[in-house]
N, C-alpha and C positions, 0 to 999 in steps of 0.2 A: 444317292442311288438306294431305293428299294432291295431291303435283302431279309431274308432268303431268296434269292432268282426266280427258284425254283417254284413258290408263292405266288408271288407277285406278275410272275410272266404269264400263268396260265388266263386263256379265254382266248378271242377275236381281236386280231390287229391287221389294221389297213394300211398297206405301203403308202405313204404321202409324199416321201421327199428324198431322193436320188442324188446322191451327193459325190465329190472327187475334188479329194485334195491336189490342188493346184497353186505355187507358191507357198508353200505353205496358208493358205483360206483354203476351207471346205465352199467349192461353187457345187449351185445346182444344178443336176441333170436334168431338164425337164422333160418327163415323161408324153412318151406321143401316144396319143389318143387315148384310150383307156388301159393300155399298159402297165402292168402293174401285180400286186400279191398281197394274197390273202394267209394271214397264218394263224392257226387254231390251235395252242396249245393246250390241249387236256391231261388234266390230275392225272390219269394213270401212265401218263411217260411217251403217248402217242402227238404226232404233231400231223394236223392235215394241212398240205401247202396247196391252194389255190394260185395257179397262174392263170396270166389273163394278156393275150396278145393283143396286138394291135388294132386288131379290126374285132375287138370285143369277144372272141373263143375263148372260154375257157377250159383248163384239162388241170386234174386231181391226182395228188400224190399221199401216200402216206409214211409215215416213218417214226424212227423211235427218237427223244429228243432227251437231254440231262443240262443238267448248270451247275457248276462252279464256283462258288462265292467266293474262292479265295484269291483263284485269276481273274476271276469277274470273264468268265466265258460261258457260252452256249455254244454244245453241239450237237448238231442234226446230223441226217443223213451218211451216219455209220462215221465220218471223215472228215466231216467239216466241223473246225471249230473258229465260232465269230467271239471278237471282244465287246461286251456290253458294255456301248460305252454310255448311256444313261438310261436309267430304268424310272419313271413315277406311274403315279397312279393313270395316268392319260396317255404319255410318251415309251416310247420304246427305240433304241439306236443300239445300231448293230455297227461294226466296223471289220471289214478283211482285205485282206491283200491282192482278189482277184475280183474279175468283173467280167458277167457274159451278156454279151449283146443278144439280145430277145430274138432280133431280126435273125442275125446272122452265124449266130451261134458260135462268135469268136471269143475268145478269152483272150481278156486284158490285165495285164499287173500294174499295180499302183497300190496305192491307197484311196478306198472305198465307204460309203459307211451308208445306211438306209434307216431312214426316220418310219416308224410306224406309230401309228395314232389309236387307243384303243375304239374298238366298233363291236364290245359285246350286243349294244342296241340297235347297232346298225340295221338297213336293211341286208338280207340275204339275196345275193344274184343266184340266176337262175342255177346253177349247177350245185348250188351249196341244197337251191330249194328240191332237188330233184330227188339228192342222196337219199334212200331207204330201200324198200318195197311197196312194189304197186300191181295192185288186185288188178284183173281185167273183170270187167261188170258187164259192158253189152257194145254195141256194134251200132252205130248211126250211120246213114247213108242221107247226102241230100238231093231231094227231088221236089220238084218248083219252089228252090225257094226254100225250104223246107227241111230238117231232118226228122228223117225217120226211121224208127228202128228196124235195122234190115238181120237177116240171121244168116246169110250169106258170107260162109269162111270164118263163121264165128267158131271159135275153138270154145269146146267144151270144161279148158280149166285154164287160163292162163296169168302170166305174172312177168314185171319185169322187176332187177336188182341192180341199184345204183348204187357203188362202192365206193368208198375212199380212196381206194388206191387207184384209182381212175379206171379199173374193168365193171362190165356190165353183165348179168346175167338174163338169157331172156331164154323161157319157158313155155310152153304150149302143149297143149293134149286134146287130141280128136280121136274120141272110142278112146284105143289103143295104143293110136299111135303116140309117140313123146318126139318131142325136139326140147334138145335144150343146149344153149349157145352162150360163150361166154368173149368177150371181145372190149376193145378198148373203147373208150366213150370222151365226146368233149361236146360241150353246150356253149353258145353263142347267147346272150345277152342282149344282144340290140336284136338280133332275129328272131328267136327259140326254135333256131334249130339244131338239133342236136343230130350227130352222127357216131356210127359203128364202127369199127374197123375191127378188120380179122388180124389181132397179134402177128400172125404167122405171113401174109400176106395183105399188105396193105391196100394194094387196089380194091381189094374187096372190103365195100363199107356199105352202111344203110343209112340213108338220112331222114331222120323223122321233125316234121313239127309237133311241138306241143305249147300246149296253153295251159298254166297250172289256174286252178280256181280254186282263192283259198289255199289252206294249207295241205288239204286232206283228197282234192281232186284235182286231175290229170287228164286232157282231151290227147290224143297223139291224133293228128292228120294227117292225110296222106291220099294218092290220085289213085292208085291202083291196090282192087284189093282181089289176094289169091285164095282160090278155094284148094286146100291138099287134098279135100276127097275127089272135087273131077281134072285138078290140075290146068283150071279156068284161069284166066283173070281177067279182070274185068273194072273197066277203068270211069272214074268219076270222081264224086267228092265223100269221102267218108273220116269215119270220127269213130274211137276206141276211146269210150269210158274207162280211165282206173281210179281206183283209190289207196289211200297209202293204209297201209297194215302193220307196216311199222318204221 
C-alpha cells in the first residue's frame, strides 16, 4: 500500500467493482446499468462525490475528507470512516461495515468493500463537465429550419452557477429588475437533461436541455420562452448561448 494516503489518494477515481463478503470470498455485486461513483479527492481536504443512478442521473455532493496511515483509514463525510484496504498507483479499495442500495435506499450490514480505478484522464460526464460559471451571450429562436437570433425575453445580464455541493445558482437582470435563484440540480448523462429543484419544495423543478460544445460553450434548449417585461410566452424552439467564465 501507498503511504502517505493522504498523497497518494488525491485526484479522480471511478467505482468499478462492488463487492460482499460472502463465505468468507469477496463476490461481486454487479453494478446495474450505469450505477456507480465518482470520487475527487483534492489537496486542500475537499472531496467531490459524484453519484450516478441507474437510469444515468447524476447529483453532486461536497465534503471535507482526512486519512490515517496508521489505521490505514479514510474519512468522509464528517462520520464515516472506511479501512483502506489497497491503495497503488492505479487501484483504490475501500472496505465498511454497511451498505445502501441505490434503488431503495435500504441499509445493509455486512462486510463491504468498493474497488476504484484511477480516471484522472478519464473522460468527464456531463455534470462534472457543467460545474463553474456560465455567461448568458444571446438568444436563438428557430424558424424554417433555421436559428436565429431573436431578442425576445433576452435578459439584459444573465448567468448561471453550477456547484459542487449539488446547488445551482441562476441569475438574471432586465433594466432593474434582478431574479436570482438558488436550487438543487442533477444532470443526466445519456439525455442532457438537467433539472432544478426548489430545496424547500420539491415539486417545483425546471428542466433544461443542454449541449456543451467544447469545453468553454453551453446551448440550454427549451419549447417556451417568457418575456418578464409583457409577461408573454411564447412557445417554439429556442437556444440560450452561455459561456464558462470560470
Amino acid at each position: 500500500m501507498l503511504k502517505p494516503i493522504a498523497r497518494h489518494i488525491t485526484g479522480r477515481w471511478k467505482l468499478t467493482k462492488s463487492l460482499e463478503m460472502k463465505d468468507g470470498k469477496w463476490v461481486e455485486d454487479p453494478l446495474a446499468g450505469e450505477t456507480g461513483q465518482i470520487y475527487n479527492f483534492h489537496t486542500d481536504g475537499t472531496l467531490v462525490l459524484t453519484n450516478i443512478d441507474p437510469e444515468g442521473t447524476a447529483s453532486m455532493e461536497s465534503m471535507r475528507w482526512s486519512a490515517d496511515d496508521e489505521q490505514r483509514t479514510l474519512t468522509y463525510d464528517e462520520d464515516c470512516t472506511v479501512k483502506v484496504l489497497r491503495l497503488t498507483a492505479d487501484e483504490f479499495q475501500m472496505g465498511y461495515h454497511f451498505s445502501v442500495d441505490e434503488e431503495t435506499r435500504e441499509v445493509n450490514e455486512g462486510e463491504f468493500s468498493w474497488l476504484m480505478t484511477r480516471a484522472d484522464r478519464g473522460p468527464l460526464i456531463l455534470a462534472e463537465r457543467l460545474v463553474g460559471r456560465w455567461l448568458y451571450v444571446t438568444t436563438y429562436e428557430k424558424k424554417d429550419g433555421r436559428w436565429t437570433e431573436s431578442s425576445y425575453g433576452r435578459p439584459d445580464e444573465g448567468w448561471h452557477r453550477y456547484q459542487t455541493d449539488g446547488t445551482a445558482v441562476s441569475y438574471s437582470r432586465m433594466g432593474s429588475q434582478e431574479q436570482t435563484a438558488t436550487m438543487k440540480w442533477t444532470a443526466n448523462q445519456r439525455t442532457g437533461t438537467v433539472v432544478w429543484t426548489n430545496s424547500e419544495n420539491e415539486a417545483q423543478t425546471s428542466t433544461l436541455q443542454v449541449e456543451p460544445e467544447g469545453d468553454d460553450t453551453l446551448n440550454v434548449l427549451y419549447s417556451k420562452n417568457f418575456d418578464p417585461a409583457t409577461g408573454q410566452v411564447v412557445e417554439g424552439e429556442f437556444k440560450d448561448v452561455m459561456k464558462r467564465v470560470e
